[in-house]
C-alpha positions in Angstrom: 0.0 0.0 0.0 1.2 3.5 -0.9 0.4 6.5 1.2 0.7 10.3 -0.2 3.2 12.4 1.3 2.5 14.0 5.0 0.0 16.9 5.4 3.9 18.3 6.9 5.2 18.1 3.4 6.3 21.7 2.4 4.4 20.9 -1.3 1.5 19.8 0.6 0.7 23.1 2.4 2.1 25.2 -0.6 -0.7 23.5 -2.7 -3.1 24.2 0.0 -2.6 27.6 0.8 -2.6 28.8 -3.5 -5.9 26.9 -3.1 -7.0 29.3 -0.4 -5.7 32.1 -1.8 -7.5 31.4 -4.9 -10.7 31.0 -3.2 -10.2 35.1 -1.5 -9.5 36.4 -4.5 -13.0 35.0 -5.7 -14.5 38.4 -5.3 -11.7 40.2 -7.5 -12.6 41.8 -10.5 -11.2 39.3 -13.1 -11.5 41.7 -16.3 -11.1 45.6 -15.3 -12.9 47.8 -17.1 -11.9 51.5 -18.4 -13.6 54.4 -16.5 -14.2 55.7 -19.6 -16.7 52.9 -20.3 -18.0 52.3 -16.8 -19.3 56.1 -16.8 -21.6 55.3 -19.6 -22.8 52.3 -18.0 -26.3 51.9 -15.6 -25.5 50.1 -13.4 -21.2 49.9 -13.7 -20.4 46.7 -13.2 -17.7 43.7 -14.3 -17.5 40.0 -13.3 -15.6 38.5 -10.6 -13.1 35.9 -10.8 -15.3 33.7 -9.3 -18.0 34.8 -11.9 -20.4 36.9 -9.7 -21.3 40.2 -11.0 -19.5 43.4 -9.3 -21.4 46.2 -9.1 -19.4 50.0 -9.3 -20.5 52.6 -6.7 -22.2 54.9 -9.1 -21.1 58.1 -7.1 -17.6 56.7 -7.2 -17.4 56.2 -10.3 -19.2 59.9 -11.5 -16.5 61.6 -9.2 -13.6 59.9 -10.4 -14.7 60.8 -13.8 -14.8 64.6 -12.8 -11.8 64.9 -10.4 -9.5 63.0 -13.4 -8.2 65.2 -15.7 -8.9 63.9 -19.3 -6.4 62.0 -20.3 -6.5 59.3 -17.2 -10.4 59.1 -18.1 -9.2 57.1 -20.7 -6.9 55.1 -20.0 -7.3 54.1 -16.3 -9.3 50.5 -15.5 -10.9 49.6 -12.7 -10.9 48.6 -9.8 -6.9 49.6 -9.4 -5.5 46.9 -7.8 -2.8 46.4 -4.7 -1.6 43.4 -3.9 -0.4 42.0 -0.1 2.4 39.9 0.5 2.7 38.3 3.3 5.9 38.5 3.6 5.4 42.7 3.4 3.0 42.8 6.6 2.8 46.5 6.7 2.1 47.4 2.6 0.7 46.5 -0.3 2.3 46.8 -3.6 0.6 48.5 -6.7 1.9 47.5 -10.3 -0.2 49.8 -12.4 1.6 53.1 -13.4 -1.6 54.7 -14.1 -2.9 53.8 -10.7 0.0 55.2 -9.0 -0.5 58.2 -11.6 -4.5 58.9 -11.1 -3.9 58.6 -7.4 -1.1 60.7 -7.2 -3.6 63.2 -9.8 -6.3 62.9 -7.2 -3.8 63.9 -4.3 -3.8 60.8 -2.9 0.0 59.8 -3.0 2.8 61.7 -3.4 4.6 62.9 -6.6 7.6 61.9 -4.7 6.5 57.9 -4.9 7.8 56.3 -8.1 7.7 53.0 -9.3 10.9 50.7 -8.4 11.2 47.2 -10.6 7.7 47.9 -12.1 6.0 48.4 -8.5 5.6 50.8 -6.0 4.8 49.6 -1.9 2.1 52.0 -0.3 1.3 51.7 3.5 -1.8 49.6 4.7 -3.6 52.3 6.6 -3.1 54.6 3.6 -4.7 51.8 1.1 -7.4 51.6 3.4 -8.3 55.4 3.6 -8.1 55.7 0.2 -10.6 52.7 -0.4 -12.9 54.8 2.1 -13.1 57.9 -0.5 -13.3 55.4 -3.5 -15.7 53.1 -2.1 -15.6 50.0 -4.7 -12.6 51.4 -6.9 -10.1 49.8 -5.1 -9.5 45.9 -4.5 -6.8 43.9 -2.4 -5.7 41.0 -4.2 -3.4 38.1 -2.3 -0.4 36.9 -3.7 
């Protein structure tokens, strides 16, 4: 008789906790839509990776769209995206240069943050106050 390798084994728990992770990021948007599209749109809205429906806050959406100047309107999707690490308890890292230049539009960050190796690392409680005033335009992925 052959038995599978201990629930101990490293490449057990690796492939149970990318299972896990997969299941959070369930409610992330899987295909991000342009603002410039989701201002048309009654109701804005996109589908999950998990294939639910995601639903825009309207207001959100109408005062990005104002407070952006022109040429973001265009070309920035949504939701923007930061990712946690655990490894990087007290950040999360944004990889979209225009996210970190809307944002930084919007007053959010500062002009002084630039993007290092195609990222730039943004405090949690910073993340988190930002996702207050944007309610539904920012998501938290797991990597």
């Amino acid at each position: 008789m052959t038995f599978g390798p201990p629930v101990s084994d490293e490449s057990v728990l690796m492939r149970w906790m990318a299972f896990e992770m997969g299941k959070i990021n369930d409610g992330v948007v899987a295909d991000r839509r342009r603002l410039s599209d989701l201002v048309r749109e009654l109701p804005p809205a996109s589908i999950t990776r998990g294939g639910r429906e995601y639903a825009f806050n309207k207001n959100t959406i109408r005062i990005l769209w104002e407070r952006l100047p022109e040429s973001l309107r265009y070309r920035i999707k949504l939701p923007l995206l930061f990712y946690f690490n655990s490894t990087v308890t007290d950040s999360f890292m944004l990889a979209d240069a225009t996210a970190l230049e809307a944002l930084q539009s919007l007053g959010e960050l500062s002009d002084m943050r630039e993007f290092i190796g195609g990222r730039v690392w943004v405090g949690r409680t910073i993340v988190f106050a930002i996702m207050g005033r944007y309610p539904g335009a920012i998501q938290i992925m797991v990597s």
